[in-house]
C-alpha positions in Angstrom: 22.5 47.5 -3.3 23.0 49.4 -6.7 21.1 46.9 -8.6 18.5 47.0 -5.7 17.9 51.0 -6.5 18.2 49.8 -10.2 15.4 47.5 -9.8 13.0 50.1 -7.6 12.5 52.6 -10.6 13.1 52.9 -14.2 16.6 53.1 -15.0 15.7 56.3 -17.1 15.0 58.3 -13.9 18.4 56.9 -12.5 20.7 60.4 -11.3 23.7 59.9 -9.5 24.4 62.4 -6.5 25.8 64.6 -8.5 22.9 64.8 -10.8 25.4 62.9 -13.7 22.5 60.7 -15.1 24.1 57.4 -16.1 23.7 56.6 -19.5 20.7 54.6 -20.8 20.2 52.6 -24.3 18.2 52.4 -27.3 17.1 49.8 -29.7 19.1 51.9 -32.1 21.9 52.1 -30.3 22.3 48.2 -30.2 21.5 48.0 -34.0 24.6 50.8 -34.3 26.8 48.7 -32.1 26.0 45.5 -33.8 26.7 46.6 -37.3 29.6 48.7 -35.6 31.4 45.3 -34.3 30.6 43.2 -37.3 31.8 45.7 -39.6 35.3 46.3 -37.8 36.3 43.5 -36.0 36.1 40.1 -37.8 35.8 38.0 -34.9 32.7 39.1 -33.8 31.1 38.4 -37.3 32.6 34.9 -37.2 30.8 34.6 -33.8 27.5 35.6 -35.8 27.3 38.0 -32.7 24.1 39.6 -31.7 23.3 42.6 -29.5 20.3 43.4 -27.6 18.9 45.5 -24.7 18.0 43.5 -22.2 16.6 46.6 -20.2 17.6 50.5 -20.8 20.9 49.8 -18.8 22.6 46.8 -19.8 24.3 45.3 -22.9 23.4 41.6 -23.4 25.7 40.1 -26.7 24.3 36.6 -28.0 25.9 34.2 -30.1 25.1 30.6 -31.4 26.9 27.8 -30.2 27.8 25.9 -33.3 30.6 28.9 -34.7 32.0 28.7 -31.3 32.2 25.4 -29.9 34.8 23.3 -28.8 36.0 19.8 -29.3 33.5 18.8 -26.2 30.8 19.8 -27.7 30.9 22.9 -25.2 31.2 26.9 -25.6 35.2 27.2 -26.1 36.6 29.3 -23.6 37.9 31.6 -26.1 34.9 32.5 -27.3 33.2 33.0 -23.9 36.5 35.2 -23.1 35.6 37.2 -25.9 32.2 37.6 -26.0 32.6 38.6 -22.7 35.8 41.3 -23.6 32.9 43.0 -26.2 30.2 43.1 -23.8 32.3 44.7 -21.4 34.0 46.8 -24.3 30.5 47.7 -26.4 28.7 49.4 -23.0 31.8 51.4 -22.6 31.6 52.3 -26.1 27.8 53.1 -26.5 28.1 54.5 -22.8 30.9 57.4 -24.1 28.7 58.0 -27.4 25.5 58.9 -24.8 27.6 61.5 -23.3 29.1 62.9 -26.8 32.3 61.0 -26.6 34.5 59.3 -29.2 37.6 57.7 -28.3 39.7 54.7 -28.4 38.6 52.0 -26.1 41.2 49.3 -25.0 41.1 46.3 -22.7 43.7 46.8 -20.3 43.6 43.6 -18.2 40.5 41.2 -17.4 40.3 38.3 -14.8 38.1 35.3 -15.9 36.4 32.4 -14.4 34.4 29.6 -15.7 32.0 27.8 -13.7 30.1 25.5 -16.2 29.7 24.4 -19.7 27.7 25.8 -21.8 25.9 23.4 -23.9 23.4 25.8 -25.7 23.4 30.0 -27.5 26.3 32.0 -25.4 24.3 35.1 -23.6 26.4 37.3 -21.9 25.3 40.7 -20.1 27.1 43.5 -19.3 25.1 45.8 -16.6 27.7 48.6 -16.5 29.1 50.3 -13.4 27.9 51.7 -10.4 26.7 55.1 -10.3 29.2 56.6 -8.0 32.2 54.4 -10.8 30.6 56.5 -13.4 30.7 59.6 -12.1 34.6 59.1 -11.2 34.9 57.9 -14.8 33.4 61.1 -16.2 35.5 63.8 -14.0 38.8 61.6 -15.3 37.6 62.3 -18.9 36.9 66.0 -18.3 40.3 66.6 -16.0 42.6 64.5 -18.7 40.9 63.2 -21.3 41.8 59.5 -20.4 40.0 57.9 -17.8 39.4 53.4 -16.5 36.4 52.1 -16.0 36.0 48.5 -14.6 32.8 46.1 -15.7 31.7 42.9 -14.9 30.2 40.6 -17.4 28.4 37.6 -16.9 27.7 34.5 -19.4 24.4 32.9 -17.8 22.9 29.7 -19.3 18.7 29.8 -19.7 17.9 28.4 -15.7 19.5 31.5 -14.8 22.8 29.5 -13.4 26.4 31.3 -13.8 28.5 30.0 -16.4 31.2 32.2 -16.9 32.2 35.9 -15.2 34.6 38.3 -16.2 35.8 41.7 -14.7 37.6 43.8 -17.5 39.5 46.9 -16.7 38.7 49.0 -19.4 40.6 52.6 -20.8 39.6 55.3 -22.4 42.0 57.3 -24.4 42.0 60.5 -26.7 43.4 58.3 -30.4 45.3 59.3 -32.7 
């Protein structure tokens, strides 16, 4: 149903009941993200990692197959898990910088599954929460300064079929 009201109007216009607009993205804000993850965590420039904007809403990260294959010729699972970790992990992270937050962003648990190989570029799409998740999110920040946030991510192969999926639990935390 959310992605339903998504789809009937531009996610710009999106408001939430309360009149919390959920956060939309730039092209700058993916360049920022990108150069943010290649710059401090190592993995995702051995992934040759990419991120894009599929729409205003979501997070899509790409990578090649070749860096993170397996010995059968398929996506390794590890790198599928992770690509899916920073999907899930970059919304939250450009998400909190649209509302003028900075904190520490961990993974706090994560259930996988894996449907099929992947046999070509790893595309995985994070399409953030639901409105009424967001809103929740926000009031835990502004009561505590710590708040969870669950997102799903999905790796999709080019006919559209599921590969992989991935529900993170996400927390945000005040740092050091």
């Amino acid at each position: 149903m959310y992605m339903d009201l998504l789809m009937s109007k531009p996610f710009s216009t999106f408001v939430a009941d309360d009149q919390t607009e959920m956060p939309g993205f730039s092209a700058a804000d993916a360049a920022e993200l990108q150069a943010f993850l290649l710059h401090n965590i190592p993995l995702a420039a051995a992934m040759q990692l990419q991120v894009t904007l599929p729409d205003h809403a979501s997070l899509m990260l790409q990578a090649p197959l070749a860096p993170n294959i397996n010995d059968k010729g398929s996506a390794f699972g590890g790198a599928s898990a992770s690509l899916m970790t920073l999907a899930g992990w970059g919304w939250l992270w450009l998400a909190n910088r649209r509302i003028g937050l900075a904190r520490d962003i961990v993974i706090a648990a994560a259930e996988h599954s894996y449907q099929q190989p992947v046999y070509e570029p790893l595309r995985c799409r994070c399409a953030g929460p639901s409105a009424p998740a967001w809103q929740k999110y926000q009031q835990a920040m502004a009561r505590r300064d710590r708040a969870r946030l669950s997102l799903s991510c999905e790796i999709r192969l080019a006919d559209g079929s599921l590969a992989a999926a991935m529900t993170g639990h996400y927390a945000t935390l005040k740092g050091a």
